[in-house]
N, C-alpha and C positions, 0 to 999 in steps of 0.2 A: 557576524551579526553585531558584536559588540563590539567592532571598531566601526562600521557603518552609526552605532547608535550616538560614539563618543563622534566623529565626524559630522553629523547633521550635527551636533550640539552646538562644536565649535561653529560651522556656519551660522547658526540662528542667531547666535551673538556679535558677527560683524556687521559693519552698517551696507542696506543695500548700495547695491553700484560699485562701493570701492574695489579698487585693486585686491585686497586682501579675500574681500568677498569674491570677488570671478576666480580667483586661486582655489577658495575653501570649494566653489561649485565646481571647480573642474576634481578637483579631490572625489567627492561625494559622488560624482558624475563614474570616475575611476572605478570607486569600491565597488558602486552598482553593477558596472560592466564585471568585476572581480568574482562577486555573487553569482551573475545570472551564468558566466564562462564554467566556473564549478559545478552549479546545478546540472547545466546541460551533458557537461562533461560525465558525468555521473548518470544520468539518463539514460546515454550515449553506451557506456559502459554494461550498467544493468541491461538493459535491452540486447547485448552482444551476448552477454552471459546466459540470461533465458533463453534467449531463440538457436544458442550453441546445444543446449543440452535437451530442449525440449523440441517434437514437432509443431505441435497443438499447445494453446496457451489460451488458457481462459482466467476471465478477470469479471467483478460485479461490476455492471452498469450504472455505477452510480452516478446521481446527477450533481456532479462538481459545482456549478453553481449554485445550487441552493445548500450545499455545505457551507463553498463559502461565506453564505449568511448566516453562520452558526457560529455558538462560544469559538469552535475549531478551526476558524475564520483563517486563523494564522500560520497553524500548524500546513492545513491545505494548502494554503497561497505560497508559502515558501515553498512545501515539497515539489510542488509544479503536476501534480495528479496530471491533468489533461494535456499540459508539450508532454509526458511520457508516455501516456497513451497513446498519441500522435508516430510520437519517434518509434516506439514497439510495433505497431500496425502498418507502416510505412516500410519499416525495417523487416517485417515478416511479409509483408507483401511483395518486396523484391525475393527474399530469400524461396520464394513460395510456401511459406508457412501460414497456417490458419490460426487465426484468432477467433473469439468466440466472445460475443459478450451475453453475461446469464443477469437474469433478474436476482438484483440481491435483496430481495424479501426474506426476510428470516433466515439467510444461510448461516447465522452467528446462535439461533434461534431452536433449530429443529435439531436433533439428535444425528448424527450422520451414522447411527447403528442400527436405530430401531424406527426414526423416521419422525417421531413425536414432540410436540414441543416443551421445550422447556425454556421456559421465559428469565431473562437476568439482568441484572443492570448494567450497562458500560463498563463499568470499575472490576465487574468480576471474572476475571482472565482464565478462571477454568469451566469447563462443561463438564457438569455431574448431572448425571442424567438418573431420576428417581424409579424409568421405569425397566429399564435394563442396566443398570448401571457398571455404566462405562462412566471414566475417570480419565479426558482427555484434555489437552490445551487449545483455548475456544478460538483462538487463528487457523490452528489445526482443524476443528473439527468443520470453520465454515470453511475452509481450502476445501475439503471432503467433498461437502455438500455443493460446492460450485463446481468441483470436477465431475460430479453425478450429472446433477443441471446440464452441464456440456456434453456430455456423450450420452445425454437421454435417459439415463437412469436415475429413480425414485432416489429408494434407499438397496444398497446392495442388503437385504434382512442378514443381520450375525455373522455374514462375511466379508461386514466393510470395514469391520474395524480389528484387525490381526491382535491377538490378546497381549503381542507384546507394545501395544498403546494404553493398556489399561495403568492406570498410575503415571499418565506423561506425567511430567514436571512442566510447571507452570514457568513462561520466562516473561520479561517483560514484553510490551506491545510491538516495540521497535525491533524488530530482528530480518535477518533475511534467514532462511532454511528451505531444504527441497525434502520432502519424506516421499519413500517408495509406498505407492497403496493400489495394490496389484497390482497390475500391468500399467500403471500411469503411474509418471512425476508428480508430483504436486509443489507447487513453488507459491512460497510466505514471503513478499515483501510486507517489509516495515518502513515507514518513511518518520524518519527522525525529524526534532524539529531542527 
């Protein structure tokens, strides 16, 4: 990203038309292709890796464009949300695997132990839940809640959350991890900027 950013720069300072300028574009033109080759490549990869380990793979339904009208404009655009969701659906549908997409209303929201809401802001990466209190990590807890969502179930009551979740450690937002939570995987992507 930061030779892409030092590249436009030198472009914008040549004069149009010249020879120097159709060099500096085809440059720029390179990095781009360099970019989007890695993304994919990575797509490509993620997508092998879930649909190796899992049958069923469920994911929030969110609607990508209207994020990317939001402060997180950037972060989205880069990650490529939607070609991965493409390539993952695509990719499970030859495999014959099922995808699922669940409404993500509150799955960051609702308690994945006892079902109840507890409301938080963006910034705060763990779920502390006031009314049963469970002490879990809040990527964790909506993975729960949309693995519920997929296979029809509310809240599993007191046996969705095995006591040794209580006290996760909080990590940063960007991580990939798969937890065992009864008989289903559950799989955390993070998409870095």
């Amino acid at each position: 990203q930061q030779r892409l950013k030092t590249l436009q720069k030198r472009l914008s300072r040549k004069k149009k038309g010249s020879k120097r300028w159709l060099k500096a574009v085809k440059t720029v033109a390179k990095q781009h292709k360099k970019i989007a080759d890695k993304r994919k490549d990575f797509h490509f990869k993620t997508a092998n890796e879930l649909l190796s380990k899992a049958d069923v793979i469920a994911y929030e339904n969110l609607n990508i464009k209207g994020l990317a009208k939001t402060r997180l404009s950037k972060s989205i655009n880069d990650a490529g949300w939607g070609k991965f969701l493409t390539i993952l659906t695509v990719k499970a549908g030859n495999a014959g695997q099922k995808i699922i997409a669940v409404n993500p209303k509150n799955t960051s929201q609702d308690c994945s132990n006892c079902g109840k809401k507890v409301k938080k802001e963006l910034n705060i990466r763990t779920h502390c839940c006031p009314h049963c209190g469970i002490v879990i990590d809040r990527d964790l807890n909506a993975a729960i809640n949309i693995k519920n969502r997929a296979v029809g179930h509310s809240v599993f009551k007191a046996r969705a959350c095995p006591t040794g979740y209580r006290g996760y450690e909080t990590r940063s937002p960007h991580y990939s991890v798969s937890e065992r939570v009864g008989d289903v995987t559950v799989f955390l992507l993070g998409f870095a900027d």
